[in-house]
C-alpha positions as a printed Julia matrix, in Angstrom:
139×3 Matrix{Float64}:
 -127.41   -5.05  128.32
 -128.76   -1.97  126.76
 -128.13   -1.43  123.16
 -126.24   -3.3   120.04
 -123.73   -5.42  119.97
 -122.44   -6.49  117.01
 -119.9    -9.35  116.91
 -117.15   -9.75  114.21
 -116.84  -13.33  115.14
 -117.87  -16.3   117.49
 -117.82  -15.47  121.31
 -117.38  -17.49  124.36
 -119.33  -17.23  127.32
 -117.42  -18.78  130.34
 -119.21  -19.9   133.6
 -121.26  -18.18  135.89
 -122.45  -15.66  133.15
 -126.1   -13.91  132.9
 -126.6   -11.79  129.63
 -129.93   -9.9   129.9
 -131.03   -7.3   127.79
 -132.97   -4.15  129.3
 -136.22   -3.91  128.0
 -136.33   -4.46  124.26
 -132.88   -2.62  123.47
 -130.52   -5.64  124.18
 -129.28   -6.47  120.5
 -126.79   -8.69  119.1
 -125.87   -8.71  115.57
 -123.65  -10.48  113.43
 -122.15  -13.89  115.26
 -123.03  -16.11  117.5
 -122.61  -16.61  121.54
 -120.87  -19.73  122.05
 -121.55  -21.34  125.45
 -118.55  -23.88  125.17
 -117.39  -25.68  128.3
 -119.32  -23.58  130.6
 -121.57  -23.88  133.62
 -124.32  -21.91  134.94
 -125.1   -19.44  132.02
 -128.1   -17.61  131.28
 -128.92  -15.64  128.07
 -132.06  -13.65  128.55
 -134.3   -11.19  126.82
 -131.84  -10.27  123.57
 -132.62  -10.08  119.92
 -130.45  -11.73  117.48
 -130.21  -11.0   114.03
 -128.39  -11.61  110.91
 -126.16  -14.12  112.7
 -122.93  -15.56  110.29
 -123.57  -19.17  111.97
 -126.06  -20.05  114.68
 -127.23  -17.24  116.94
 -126.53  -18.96  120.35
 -124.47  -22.1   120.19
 -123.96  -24.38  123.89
 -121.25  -27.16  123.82
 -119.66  -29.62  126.59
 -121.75  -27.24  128.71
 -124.47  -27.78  131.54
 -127.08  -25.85  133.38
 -127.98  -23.34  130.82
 -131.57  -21.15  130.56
 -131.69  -19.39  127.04
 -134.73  -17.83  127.69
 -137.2   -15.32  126.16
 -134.76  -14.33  123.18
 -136.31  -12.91  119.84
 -133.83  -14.95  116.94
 -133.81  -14.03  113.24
 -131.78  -14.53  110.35
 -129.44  -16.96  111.7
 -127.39  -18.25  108.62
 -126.9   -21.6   110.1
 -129.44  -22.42  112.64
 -130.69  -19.78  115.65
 -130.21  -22.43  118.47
 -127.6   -25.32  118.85
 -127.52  -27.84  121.71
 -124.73  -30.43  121.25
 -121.38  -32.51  122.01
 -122.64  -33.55  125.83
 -124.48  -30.59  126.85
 -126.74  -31.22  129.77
 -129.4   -29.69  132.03
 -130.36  -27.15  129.53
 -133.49  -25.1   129.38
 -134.46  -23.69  126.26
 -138.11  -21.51  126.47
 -139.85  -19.06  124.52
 -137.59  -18.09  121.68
 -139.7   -17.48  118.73
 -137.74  -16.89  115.56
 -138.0   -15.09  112.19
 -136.26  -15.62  108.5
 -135.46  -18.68  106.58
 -132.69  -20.11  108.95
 -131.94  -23.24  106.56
 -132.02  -25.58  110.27
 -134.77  -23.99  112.0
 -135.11  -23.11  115.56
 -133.41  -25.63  117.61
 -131.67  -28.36  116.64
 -130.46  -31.15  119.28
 -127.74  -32.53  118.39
 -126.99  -36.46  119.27
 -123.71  -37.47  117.09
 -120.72  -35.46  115.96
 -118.3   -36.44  113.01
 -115.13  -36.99  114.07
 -112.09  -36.27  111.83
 -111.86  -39.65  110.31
 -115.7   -39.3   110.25
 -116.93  -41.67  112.05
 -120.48  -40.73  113.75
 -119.16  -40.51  117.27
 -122.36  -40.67  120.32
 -121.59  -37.75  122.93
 -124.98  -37.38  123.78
 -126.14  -40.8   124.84
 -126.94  -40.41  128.78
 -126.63  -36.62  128.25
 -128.68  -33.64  126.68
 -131.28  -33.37  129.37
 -133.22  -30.75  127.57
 -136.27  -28.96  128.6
 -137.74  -26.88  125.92
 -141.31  -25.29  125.88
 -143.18  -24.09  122.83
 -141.23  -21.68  120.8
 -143.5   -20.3   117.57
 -141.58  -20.47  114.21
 -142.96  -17.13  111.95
 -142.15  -15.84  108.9
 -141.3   -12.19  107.81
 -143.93   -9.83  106.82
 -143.85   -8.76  103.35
């Protein structure tokens, strides 16, 4: 991917998907890439900003590398791992801002409508992250 993308609202990546940006130009703006019931995707070498939710979200979804990503400004939270995800790799994704959840956020229970905590995650979420710096804006 060369250039911007900017997304009006949340979109899916289906199975068997690599998104890599070329150099430093690969930019997506505005939503978030939802990896929801997928299988073999890699998102590589993007910068996300000013996300409406979480930059990069990965649900009922294994074998995933988010990898080398620059992540600012997600309103929500820039990386979400959750409902039964599994064999996921998540390395060297520093982000910027004030993202109210931080960085990465594992997710073990879901509320259910009658909200009820609800384990999806309990033999799942095999996740292997590596160190990811947190930085602040410079002013």
């Amino acid at each position: 991917m060369n250039g911007t993308i900017s997304l009006s609202s949340m979109t899916k990546v289906t199975s068997d998907k690599t998104i890599i940006g070329v150099g430093t130009a690969g930019r997506i703006t505005g939503y978030v890439l939802n990896v929801n019931q997928a299988n073999n995707v890699v998102i590589r070498n993007l910068t996300f900003t000013g996300s409406a939710d979480d930059a990069i979200n990965v649900q009922y979804s294994t074998h995933a590398w988010i990898d080398h990503n620059d992540l600012s400004n997600a309103y929500d939270g820039a990386t979400d791992i959750k409902r039964a995800s599994d064999y996921v790799t998540v390395s060297w994704n520093p982000q910027t801002g004030d993202s109210p959840e931080g960085n990465l956020r594992l997710a073990d229970n879901y509320l259910t409508g009658s909200g009820t905590a609800e384990s999806r995650n309990a033999s799942r979420c095999r996740t292997c992250r590596t160190p990811t710096r947190r930085t602040r804006p410079r002013t």
